[in-house]
C-alpha positions in Angstrom: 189.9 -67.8 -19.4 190.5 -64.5 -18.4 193.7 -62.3 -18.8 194.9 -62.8 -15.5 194.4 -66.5 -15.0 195.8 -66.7 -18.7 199.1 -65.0 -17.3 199.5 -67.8 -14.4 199.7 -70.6 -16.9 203.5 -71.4 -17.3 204.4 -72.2 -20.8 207.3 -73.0 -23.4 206.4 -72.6 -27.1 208.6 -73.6 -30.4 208.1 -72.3 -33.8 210.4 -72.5 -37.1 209.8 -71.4 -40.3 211.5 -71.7 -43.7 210.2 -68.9 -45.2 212.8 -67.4 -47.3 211.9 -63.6 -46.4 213.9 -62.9 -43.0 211.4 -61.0 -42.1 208.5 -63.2 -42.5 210.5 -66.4 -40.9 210.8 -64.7 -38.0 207.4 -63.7 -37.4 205.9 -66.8 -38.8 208.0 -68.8 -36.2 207.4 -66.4 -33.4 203.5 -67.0 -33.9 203.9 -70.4 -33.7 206.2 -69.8 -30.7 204.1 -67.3 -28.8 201.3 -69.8 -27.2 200.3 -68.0 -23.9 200.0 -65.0 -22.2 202.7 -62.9 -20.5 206.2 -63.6 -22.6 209.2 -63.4 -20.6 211.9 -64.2 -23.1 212.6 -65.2 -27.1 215.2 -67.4 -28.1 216.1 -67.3 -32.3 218.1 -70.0 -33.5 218.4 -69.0 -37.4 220.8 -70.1 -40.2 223.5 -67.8 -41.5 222.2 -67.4 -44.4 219.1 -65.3 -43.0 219.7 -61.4 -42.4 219.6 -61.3 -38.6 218.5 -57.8 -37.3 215.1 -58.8 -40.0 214.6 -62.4 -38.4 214.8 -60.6 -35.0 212.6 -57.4 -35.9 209.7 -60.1 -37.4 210.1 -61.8 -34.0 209.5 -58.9 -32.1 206.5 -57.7 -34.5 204.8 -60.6 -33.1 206.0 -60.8 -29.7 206.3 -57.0 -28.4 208.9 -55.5 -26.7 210.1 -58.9 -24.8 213.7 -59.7 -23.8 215.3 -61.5 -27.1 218.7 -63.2 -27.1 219.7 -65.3 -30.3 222.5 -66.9 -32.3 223.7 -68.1 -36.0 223.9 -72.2 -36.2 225.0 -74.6 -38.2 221.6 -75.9 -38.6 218.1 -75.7 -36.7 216.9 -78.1 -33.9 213.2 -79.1 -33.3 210.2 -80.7 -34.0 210.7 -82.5 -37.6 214.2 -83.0 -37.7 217.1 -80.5 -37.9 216.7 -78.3 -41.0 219.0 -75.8 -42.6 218.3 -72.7 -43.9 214.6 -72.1 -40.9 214.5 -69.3 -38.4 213.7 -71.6 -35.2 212.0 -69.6 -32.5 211.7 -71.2 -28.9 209.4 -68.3 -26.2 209.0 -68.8 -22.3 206.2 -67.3 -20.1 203.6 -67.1 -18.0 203.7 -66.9 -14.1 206.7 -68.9 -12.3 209.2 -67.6 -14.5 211.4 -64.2 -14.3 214.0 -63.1 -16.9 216.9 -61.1 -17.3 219.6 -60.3 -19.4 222.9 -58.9 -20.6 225.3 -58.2 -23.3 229.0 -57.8 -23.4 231.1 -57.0 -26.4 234.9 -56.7 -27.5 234.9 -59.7 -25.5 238.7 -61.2 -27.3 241.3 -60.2 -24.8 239.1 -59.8 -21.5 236.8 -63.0 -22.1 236.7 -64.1 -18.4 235.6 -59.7 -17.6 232.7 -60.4 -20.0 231.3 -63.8 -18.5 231.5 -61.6 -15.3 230.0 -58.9 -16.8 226.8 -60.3 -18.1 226.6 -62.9 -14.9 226.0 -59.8 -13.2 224.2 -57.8 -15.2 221.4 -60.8 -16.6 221.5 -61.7 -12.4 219.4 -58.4 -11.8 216.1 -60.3 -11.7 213.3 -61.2 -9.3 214.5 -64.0 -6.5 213.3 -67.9 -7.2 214.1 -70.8 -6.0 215.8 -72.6 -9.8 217.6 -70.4 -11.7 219.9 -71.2 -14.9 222.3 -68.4 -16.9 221.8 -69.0 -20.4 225.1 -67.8 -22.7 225.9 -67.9 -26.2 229.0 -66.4 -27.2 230.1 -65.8 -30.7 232.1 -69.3 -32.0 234.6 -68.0 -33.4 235.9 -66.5 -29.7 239.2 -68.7 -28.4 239.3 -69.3 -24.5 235.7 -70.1 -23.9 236.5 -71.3 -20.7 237.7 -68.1 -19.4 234.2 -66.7 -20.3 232.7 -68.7 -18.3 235.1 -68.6 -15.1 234.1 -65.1 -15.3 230.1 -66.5 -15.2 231.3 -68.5 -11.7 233.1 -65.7 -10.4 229.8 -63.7 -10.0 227.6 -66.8 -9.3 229.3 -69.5 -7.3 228.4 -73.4 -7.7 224.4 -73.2 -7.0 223.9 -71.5 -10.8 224.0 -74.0 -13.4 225.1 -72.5 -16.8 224.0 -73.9 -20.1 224.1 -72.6 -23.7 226.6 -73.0 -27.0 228.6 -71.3 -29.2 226.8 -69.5 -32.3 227.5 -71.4 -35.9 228.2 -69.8 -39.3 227.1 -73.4 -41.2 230.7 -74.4 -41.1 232.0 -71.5 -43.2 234.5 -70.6 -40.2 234.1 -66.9 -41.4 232.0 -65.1 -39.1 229.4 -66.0 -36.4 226.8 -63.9 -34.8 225.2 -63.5 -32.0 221.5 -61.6 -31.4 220.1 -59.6 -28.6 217.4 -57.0 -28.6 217.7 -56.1 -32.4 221.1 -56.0 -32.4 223.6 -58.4 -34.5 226.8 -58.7 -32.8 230.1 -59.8 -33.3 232.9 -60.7 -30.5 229.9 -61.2 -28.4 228.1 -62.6 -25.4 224.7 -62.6 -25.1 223.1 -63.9 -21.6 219.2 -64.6 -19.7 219.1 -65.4 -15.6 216.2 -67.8 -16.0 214.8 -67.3 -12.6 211.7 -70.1 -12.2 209.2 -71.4 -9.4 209.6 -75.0 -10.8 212.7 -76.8 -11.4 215.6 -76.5 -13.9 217.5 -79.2 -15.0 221.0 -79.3 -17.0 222.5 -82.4 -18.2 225.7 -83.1 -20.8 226.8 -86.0 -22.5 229.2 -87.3 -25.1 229.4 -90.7 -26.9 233.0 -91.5 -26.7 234.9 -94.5 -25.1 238.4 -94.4 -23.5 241.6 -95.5 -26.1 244.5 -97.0 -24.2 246.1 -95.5 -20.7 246.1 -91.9 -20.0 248.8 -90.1 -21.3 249.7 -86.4 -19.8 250.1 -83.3 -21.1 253.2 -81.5 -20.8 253.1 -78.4 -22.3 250.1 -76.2 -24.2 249.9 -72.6 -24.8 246.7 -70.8 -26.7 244.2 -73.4 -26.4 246.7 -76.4 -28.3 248.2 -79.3 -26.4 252.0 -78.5 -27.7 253.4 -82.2 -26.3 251.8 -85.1 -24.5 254.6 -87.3 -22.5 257.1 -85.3 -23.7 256.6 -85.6 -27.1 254.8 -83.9 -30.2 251.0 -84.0 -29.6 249.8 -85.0 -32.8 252.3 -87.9 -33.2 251.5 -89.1 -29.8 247.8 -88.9 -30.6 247.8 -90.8 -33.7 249.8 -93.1 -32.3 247.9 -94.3 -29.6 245.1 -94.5 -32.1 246.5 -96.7 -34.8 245.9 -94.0 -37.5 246.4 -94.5 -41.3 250.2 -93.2 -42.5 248.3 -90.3 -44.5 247.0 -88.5 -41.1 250.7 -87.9 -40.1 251.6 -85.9 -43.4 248.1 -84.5 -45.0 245.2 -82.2 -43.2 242.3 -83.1 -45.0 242.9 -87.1 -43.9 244.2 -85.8 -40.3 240.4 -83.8 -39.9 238.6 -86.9 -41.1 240.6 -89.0 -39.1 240.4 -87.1 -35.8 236.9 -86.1 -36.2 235.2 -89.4 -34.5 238.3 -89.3 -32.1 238.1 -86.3 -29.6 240.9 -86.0 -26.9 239.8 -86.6 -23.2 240.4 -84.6 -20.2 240.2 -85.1 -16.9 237.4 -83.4 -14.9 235.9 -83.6 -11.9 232.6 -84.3 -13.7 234.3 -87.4 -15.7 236.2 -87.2 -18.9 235.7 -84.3 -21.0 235.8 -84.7 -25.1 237.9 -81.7 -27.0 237.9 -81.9 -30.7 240.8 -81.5 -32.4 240.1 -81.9 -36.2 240.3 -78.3 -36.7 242.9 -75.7 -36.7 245.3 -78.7 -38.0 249.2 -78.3 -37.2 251.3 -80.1 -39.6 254.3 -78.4 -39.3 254.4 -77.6 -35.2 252.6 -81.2 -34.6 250.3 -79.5 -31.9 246.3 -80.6 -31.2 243.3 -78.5 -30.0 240.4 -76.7 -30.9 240.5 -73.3 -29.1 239.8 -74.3 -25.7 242.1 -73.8 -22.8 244.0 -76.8 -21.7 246.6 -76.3 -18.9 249.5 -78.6 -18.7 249.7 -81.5 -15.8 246.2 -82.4 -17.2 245.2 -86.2 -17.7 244.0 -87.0 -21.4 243.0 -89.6 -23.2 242.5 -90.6 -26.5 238.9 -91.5 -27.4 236.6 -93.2 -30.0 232.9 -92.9 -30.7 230.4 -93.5 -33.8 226.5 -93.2 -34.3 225.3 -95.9 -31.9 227.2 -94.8 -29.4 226.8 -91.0 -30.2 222.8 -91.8 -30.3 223.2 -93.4 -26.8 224.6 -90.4 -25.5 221.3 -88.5 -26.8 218.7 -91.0 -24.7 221.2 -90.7 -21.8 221.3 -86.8 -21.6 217.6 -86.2 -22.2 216.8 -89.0 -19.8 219.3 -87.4 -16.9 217.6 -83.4 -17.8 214.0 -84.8 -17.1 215.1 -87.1 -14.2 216.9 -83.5 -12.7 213.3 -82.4 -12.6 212.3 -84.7 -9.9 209.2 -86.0 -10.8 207.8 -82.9 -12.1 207.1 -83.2 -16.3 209.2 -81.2 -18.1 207.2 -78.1 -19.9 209.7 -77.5 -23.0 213.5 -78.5 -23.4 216.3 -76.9 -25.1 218.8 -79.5 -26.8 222.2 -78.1 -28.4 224.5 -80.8 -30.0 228.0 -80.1 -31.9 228.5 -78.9 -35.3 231.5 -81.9 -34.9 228.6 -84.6 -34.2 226.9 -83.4 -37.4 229.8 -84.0 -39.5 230.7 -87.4 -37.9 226.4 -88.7 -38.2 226.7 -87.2 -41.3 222.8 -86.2 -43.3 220.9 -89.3 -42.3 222.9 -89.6 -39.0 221.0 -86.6 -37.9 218.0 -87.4 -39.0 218.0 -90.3 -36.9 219.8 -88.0 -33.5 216.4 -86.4 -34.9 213.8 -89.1 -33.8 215.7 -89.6 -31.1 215.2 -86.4 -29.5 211.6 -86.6 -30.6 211.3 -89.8 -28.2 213.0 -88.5 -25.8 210.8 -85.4 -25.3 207.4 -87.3 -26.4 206.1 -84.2 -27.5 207.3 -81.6 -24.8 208.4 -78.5 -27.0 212.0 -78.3 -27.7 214.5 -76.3 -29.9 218.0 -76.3 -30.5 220.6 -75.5 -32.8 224.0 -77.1 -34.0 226.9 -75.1 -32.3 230.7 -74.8 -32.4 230.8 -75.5 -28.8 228.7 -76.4 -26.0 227.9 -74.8 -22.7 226.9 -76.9 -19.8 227.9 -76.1 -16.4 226.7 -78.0 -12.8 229.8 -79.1 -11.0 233.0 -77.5 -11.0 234.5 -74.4 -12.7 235.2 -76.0 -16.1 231.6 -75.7 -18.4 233.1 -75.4 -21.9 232.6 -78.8 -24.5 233.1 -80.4 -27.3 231.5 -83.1 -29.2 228.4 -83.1 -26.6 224.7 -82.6 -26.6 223.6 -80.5 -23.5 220.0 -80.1 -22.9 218.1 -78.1 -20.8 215.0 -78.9 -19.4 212.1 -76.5 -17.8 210.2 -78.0 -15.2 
């Protein structure tokens, strides 16, 4: 094949390695990544534990002086399971495909100025017919939502957003997020995927409606402060039926809520919100960081592995079906750091094989986030508790 009929070939590549070296991870996944001609952009997915600005300079020893864009996890996605402790390297190229991107920083305070900062800045890119903005933001940001009104301020409804919220393996300490060489901090990282062929985003989560809807009637800074009136948390668990100790001590209220997300009303259906962290005892508030505005339906909600498992087959199936008819050429999958904890070691294992069959051996990559990004109807694109996939026509 020559160079030039090499560079029409469209292609998606995944590599990981578990090299210890953080140099040598990234370059031995990017050469397993790399699989045709004419690279148009490098995603890292690589455990916290790695030294970043090395994963991404082995990367870029193999792949040249390509657009890269990359986050911390709390644990790899791909082909043999999810892993801890791999650099996980998924690459796009060939003809069909263009790419751009963008990075905004000091993002706390102005979140919904950076989403429309690097929706304008990543939208500089050749005209196609699909396009997708891919964003991670550093997890550890509050009002995630607002990022990504910013992202629909620039780009209407016919853009599709998708991405997650970088990981620190649970530590809650510090996230990162990559682009370029650079390791950042109170960061968003972006890519316009522009392609020929069609891009597909799907989202779903595996939990089932507890009791009648209740509303909420007051929240400030991404908690739920009272729900009919009265104390969120004493509301919620009692619609639930929890155990006496959730009421009075954190550790059972996290294990408790963890399987049991609240549900919001959107137009896209019922959305799931974790609330297991960021516990409130004393003010008897629930939330996880995103931005819930008062009036809101919500319902309390239940799930466990089959139904969690059902929600993988179900999202993967809708992604290839939003291809119409075309067979997908890779897939990126991103599921919650919160589903981990709830499938627990084998639990994921088995998400694992899932995903595996779902693909039947299309490349994919992915990584276990702190929040997931998945945007096709509506303003609201922020989750919880989800896997959203991707899919590349």
């Amino acid at each position: 094949m020559t160079a030039a009929a090499a560079e029409q070939t469209r292609w998606v590549g995944v590599g990981r390695s578990l090299h210890a070296d953080s140099r040598a991870a990234g370059a031995e996944a990017a050469r397993a990544a790399v699989v045709g001609a004419g690279t148009r952009l490098v995603l890292v997915f690589a455990a916290i534990t790695h030294d970043l600005a090395e994963v991404q300079a082995g990367v870029l020893d193999v792949a040249g002086p390509v657009p890269l864009i990359g986050c911390s996890t709390h644990g790899e996605i791909g082909p043999g399971g999810p892993r801890d402790g791999t650099v996980t390297v998924a690459a796009l190229g060939g003809a069909g495909f263009s790419v751009g991107t963008a990075v905004a920083e000091q993002v706390s305070g102005q979140q919904r100025e950076a989403g429309a900062k690097v929706a304008a800045e990543a939208n500089s890119v050749e005209d196609r017919p699909h396009q997708v903005l891919l964003v991670l933001t550093d997890g550890l940001i509050r009002d995630q939502d607002e990022i990504l009104r910013g992202c629909y301020s620039i780009l209407g409804a016919q853009v599709p957003l998708f991405g997650g919220a970088a990981a620190d393996g649970w530590r809650m300490t510090g996230t990162y997020v990559m682009a370029d060489g650079k390791v950042l901090q109170d960061a968003v990282v972006a890519a316009m995927i522009a392609s020929d062929a069609p891009l597909s985003v799907s989202v779903r989560h595996g939990f089932g409606l507890v009791g009648p809807a209740m509303f909420v009637t007051s929240s400030a800074n991404g908690r739920v402060l009272t729900l009919d009136d009265r104390p969120a948390m004493d509301v919620y668990l009692d619609r639930l039926g929890a155990p006496p100790e959730a009421y009075t001590d954190a550790e059972a209220f996290v294990q408790f809520a963890l399987a049991r997300p609240l549900g919001l009303q959107r137009r896209s259906g019922v959305d799931a919100r974790n609330v297991s962290t960021e516990v409130d005892l004393e003010g008897r508030s629930i939330g996880g960081g995103g931005g819930i505005d008062p009036g809101s339906l919500a319902w309390a909600m239940y799930g466990d592995e089959q139904s969690i498992l059902a929600a993988v087959d179900a999202a993967c199936a809708e992604a290839v079906d939003g291809l119409h008819g075309r067979p997908p050429i890779g897939m990126l999958t991103f599921s919650c750091a919160a589903l981990r904890a709830i499938l627990g070691e084998d639990g994921i294992q088995r998400e694992g094989t899932r995903l595996e069959n779902a693909v039947a051996g299309v490349p994919f990559a992915g990584f276990y986030t702190y929040g997931e990004i998945a945007r096709v109807r509506g303003i609201a694109g922020f989750h919880n508790q989800t896997l959203v996939v991707l899919a590349l026509g």
